[in-house]
C-alpha positions in Angstrom: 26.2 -19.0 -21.9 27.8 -17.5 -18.8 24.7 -17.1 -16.3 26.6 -15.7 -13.8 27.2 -12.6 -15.9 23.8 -12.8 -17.3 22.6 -12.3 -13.5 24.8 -9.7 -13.3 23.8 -7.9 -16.3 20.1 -7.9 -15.5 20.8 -6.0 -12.2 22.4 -3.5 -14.3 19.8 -3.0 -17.2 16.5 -3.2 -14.6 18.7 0.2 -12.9 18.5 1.6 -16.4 14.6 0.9 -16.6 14.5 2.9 -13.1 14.3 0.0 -10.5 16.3 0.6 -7.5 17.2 -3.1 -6.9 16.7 -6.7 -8.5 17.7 -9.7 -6.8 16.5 -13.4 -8.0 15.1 -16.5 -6.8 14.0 -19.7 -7.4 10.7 -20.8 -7.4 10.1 -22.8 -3.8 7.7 -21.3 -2.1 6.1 -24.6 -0.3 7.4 -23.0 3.0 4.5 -20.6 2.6 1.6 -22.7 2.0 1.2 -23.3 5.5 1.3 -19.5 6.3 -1.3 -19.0 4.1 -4.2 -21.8 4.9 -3.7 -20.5 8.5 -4.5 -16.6 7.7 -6.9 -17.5 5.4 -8.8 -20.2 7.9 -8.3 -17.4 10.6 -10.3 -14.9 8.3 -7.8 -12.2 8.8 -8.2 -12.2 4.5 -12.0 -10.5 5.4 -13.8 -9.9 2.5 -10.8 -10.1 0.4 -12.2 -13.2 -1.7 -9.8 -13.6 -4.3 -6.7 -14.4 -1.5 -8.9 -17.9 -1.2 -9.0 -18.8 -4.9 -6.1 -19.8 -6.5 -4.1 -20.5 -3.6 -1.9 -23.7 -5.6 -1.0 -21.3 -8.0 0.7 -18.8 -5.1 2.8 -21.9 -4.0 3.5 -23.2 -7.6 5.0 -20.2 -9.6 5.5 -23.0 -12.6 1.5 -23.6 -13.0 0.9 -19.7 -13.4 3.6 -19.7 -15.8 4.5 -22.7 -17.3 8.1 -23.6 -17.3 8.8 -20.7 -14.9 12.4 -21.7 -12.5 13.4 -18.1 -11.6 11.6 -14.6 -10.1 13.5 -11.5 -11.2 12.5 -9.0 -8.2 12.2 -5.6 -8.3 12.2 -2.6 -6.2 11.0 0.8 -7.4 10.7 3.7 -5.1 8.0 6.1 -4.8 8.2 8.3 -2.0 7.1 11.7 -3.1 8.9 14.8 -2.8 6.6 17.4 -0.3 4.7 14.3 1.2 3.3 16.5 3.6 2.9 13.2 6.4 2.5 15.4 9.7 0.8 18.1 7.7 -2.5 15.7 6.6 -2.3 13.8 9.5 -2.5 17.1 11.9 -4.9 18.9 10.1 -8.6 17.2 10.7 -9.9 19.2 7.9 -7.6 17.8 5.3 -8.1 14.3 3.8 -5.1 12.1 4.5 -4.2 9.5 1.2 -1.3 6.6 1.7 1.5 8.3 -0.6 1.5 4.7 -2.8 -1.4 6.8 -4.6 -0.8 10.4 -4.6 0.4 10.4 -8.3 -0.2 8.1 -11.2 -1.4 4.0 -10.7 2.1 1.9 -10.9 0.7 -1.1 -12.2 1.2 -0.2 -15.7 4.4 1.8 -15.8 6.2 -1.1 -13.6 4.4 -3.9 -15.7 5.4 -2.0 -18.9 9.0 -2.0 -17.9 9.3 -4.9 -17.0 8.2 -6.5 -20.2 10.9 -4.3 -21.5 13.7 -6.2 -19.2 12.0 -9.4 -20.6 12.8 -8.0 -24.0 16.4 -6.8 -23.1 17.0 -10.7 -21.7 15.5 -11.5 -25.1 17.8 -10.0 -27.2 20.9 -11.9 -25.3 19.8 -15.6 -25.2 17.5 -15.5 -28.4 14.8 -17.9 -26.9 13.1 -16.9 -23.6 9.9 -17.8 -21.9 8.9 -14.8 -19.4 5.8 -13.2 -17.8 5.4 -9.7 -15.8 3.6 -9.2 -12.5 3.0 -6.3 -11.0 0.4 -6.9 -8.1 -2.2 -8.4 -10.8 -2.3 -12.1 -10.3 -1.9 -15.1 -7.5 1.9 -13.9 -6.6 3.3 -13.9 -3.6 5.5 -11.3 -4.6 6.7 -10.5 -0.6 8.1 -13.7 0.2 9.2 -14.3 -3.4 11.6 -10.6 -3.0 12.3 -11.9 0.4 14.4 -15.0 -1.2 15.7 -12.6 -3.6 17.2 -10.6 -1.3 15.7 -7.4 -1.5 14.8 -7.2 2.0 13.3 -8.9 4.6 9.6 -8.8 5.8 8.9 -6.4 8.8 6.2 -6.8 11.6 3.8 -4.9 9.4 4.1 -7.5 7.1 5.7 -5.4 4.5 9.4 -5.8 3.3 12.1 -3.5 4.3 15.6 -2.6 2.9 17.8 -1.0 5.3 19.0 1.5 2.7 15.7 2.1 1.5 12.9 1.0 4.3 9.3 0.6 2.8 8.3 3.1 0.4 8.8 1.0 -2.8 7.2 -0.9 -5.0 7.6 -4.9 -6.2 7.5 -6.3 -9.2 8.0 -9.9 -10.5 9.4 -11.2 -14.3 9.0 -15.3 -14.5 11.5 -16.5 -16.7 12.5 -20.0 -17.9 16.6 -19.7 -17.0 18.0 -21.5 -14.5 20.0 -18.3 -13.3 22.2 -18.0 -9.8 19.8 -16.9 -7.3 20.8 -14.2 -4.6 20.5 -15.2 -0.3 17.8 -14.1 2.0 19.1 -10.6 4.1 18.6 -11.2 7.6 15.7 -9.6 9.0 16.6 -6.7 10.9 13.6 -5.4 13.2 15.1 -6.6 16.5 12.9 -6.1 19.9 11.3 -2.9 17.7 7.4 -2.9 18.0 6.7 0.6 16.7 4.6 -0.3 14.0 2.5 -2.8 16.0 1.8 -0.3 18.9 1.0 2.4 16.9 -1.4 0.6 14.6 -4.6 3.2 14.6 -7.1 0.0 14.8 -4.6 -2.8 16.0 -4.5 -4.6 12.9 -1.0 -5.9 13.5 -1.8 -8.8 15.9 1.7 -10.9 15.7 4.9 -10.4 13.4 4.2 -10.3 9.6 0.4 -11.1 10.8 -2.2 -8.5 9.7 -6.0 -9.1 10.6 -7.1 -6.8 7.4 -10.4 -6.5 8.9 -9.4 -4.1 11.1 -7.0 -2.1 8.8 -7.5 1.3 7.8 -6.0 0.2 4.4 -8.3 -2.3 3.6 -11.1 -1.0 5.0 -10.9 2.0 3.0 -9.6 0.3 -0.3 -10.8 -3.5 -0.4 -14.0 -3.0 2.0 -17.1 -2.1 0.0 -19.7 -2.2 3.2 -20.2 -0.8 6.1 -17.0 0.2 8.5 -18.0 -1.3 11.6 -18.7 1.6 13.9 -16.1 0.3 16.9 -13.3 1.6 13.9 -14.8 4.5 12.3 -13.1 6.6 14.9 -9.6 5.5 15.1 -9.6 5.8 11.0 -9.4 10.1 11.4 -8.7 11.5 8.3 -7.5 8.6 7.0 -9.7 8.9 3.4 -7.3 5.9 1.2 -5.2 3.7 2.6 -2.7 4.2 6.0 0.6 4.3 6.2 1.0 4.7 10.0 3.2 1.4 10.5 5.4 2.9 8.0 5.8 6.2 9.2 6.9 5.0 12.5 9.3 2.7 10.9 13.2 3.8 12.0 14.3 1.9 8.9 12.2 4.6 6.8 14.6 7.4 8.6 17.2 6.2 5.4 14.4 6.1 2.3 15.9 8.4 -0.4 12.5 9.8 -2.3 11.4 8.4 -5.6 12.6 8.7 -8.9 9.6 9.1 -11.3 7.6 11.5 -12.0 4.5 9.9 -12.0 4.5 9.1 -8.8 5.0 12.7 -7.5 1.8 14.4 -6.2 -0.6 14.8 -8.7 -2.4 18.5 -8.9 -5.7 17.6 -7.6 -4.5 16.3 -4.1 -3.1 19.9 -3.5 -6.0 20.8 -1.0 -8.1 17.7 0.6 -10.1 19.6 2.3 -12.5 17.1 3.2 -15.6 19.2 2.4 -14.3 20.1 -1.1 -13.8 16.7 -1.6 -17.1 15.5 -1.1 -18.7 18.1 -3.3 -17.6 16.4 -6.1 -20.0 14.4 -8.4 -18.8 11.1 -9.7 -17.9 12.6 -13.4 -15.5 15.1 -11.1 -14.5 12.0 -9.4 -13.8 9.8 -12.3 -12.2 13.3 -14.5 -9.7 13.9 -11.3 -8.9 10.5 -10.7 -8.3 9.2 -14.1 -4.9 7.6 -14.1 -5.0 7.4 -10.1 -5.3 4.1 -8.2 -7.7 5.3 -6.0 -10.3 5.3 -9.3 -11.1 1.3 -9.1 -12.7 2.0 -5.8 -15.4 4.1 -7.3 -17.4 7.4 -6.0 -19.7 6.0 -3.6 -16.5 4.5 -1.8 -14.9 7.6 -1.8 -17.6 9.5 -0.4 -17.8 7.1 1.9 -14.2 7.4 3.6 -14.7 11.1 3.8 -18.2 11.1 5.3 -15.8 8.9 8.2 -13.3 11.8 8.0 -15.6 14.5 8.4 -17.7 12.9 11.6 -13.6 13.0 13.0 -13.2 16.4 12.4 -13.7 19.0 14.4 -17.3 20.7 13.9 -18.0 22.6 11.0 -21.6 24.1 9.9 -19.8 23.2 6.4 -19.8 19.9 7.5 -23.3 19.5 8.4 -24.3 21.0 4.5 -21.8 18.8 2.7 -23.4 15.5 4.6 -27.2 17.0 3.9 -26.3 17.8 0.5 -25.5 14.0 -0.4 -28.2 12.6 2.5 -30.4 10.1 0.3 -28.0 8.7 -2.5 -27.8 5.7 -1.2 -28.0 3.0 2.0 -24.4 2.8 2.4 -23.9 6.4 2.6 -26.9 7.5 4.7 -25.7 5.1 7.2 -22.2 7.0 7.8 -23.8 10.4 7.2 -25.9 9.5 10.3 -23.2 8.9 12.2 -21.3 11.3 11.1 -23.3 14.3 12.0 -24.0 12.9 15.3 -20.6 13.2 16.0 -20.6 16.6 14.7 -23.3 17.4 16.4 -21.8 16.1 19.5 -19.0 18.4 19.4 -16.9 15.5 19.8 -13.0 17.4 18.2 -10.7 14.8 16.9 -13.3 12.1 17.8 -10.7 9.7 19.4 -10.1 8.5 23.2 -7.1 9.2 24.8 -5.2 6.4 23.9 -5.4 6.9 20.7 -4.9 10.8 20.8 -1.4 9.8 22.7 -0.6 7.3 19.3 -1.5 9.8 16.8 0.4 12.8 18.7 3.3 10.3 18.8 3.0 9.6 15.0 3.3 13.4 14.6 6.7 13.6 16.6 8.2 10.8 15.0 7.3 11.2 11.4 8.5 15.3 12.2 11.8 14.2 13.3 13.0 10.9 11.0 11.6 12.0 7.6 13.9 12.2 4.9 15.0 15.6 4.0 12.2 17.4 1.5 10.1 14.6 2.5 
């Protein structure tokens, strides 16, 4: 068997799946383990338990998968067309979502074709032992595409392509052939610190390090308490995720906008006005979101992050019925709502210092002048 042109046929058919790129690596990952007991020991993981368990198994591809020697990595790229970045961010009334989730979840689509490249690999050496990941188990799928050579991992902690930045996706297929394995690209971020000054909540605390307690991301996806009231205000309209150290990225200037459908805007993200969004009950929630990523976190979550969003916006007697109208449901929420309509109440516009007025008016600018076109 020629493994050389095997390698170089299974670039070719994961392009024909939709992937962008596919690089591969071997399975050595022990460079990592250190990395990893220090973040973790550090806490920056917050409540994030499952980082902790499992942790062998994330420097040890082979014991997830027995008999694993190779990654196939994959890139698929989702930026939507009319992501509207400088639109949601400006407008206080509308509910800003990281563009990951404004269409369908990717965790099946990419998992279902990559089981289909397993399949196509199949078909050529008649016995193969392979296993997809797509975000879904103890994989360190960032520094397993870095050795594949499908980028190299930014400040922010996320990988970067210099053809493509940041808006993709990964994916990982562990197979048992000892293919040719691709180099390392060398990283590429230079002196460049835009992502770690304008971090909302400065989460990005050294390069590749992230304290996730203090990111928007997590703290509106992964965190199920109570946002600690020295962040609530730096999160703005920020109602799922952030993508703020990617927007300021001047490798995203050269992304090209994704491919599939699904990951396009999705109909009920058209208006996120913040009040509307909070009028809905959690069968509206669960009906519109079906399909979405954003679903796992559940309604009381959601209502959460936009009871945040609305004590940032400017005042609204809209605002104060939307908060009264849910007042009681629940602990969680009644602490926020509290806050929230003190802010209101406060006539506080924006509810942000200075500072980070001056980050989120530079975010504006920059995302206004690099976006790709139709972006």
């Amino acid at each position: 068997m020629d493994l050389n042109k095997l390698a170089s046929d299974i670039k070719v058919w994961a392009q024909e799946l939709g992937f962008q790129k596919a690089g591969i690596s071997d399975i050595d990952l022990r460079d990592q383990e250190t990395v990893l007991k220090s973040w973790l020991e550090a806490g920056y993981h917050g409540d994030m338990a499952w980082m902790e368990t499992h942790q062998d198994l994330r420097i040890h591809p082979d014991k997830l998968h027995p008999n694993t020697c190779r990654i196939i990595s994959v890139r698929m790229d989702y930026l939507p067309e009319n992501a509207g970045f400088a639109t949601n961010l400006e407008d206080k009334h509308s509910g800003y979502i990281s563009r990951y989730a404004l269409g369908r979840d990717y965790h099946k689509l990419i998992r279902n074709k990559l089981k289909k490249l397993g399949q196509r690999i199949e078909q050529e050496v008649s016995e193969l032992g392979y296993r997809p990941f797509v975000d879904s188990a103890p994989v360190l799928e960032r520094p397993i595409a870095e050795k594949a050579g499908l980028g190299w991992t930014g400040k922010h902690s996320l990988l970067l392509d210099k053809d493509a930045g940041s808006w993709f996706f990964l994916g990982e297929l562990f197979i048992d052939l000892p293919l040719p394995v691709d180099a390392p690209v060398e990283n590429q971020c230079g002196k460049c610190s835009a992502c770690v000054t304008s971090c909302p909540t400065n989460a990005i605390l050294d390069n590749g390090v992230i304290d996730a307690r203090r990111c928007i991301s997590y703290l509106t996806i992964e965190y199920k308490g109570v946002i600690p009231e020295s962040l609530r205000s730096a999160m703005g309209n920020r109602i799922y995720g952030c993508d703020d150290c990617q927007l300021v990225c001047p490798w995203n200037r050269f992304a090209d906008l994704g491919q599939q459908p699904d990951f396009q805007r999705r109909p009920a993200f058209i208006d996120t006005d913040l009040a509307t969004l909070l009028t809905w009950d959690e069968a509206t929630f669960l009906k519109y979101m079906e399909g979405s990523a954003i679903r796992r976190i559940g309604h009381e979550q959601w209502q959460r992050n936009l009871i945040i969003a609305i004590g940032n916006a400017p005042y609204s007697e809209r605002y104060i019925e939307a908060l009264a109208s849910i007042q009681g449901q629940s602990e969680l929420l009644d602490e926020h709502i509290v806050w929230a309509r003190k802010q209101l109440l406060d006539q506080l516009p924006g509810s942000v210092d200075s500072q980070l007025a001056t980050k989120n008016q530079r975010l504006i600018r920059i995302v206004r002048k690099g976006l790709p076109r139709d972006a």
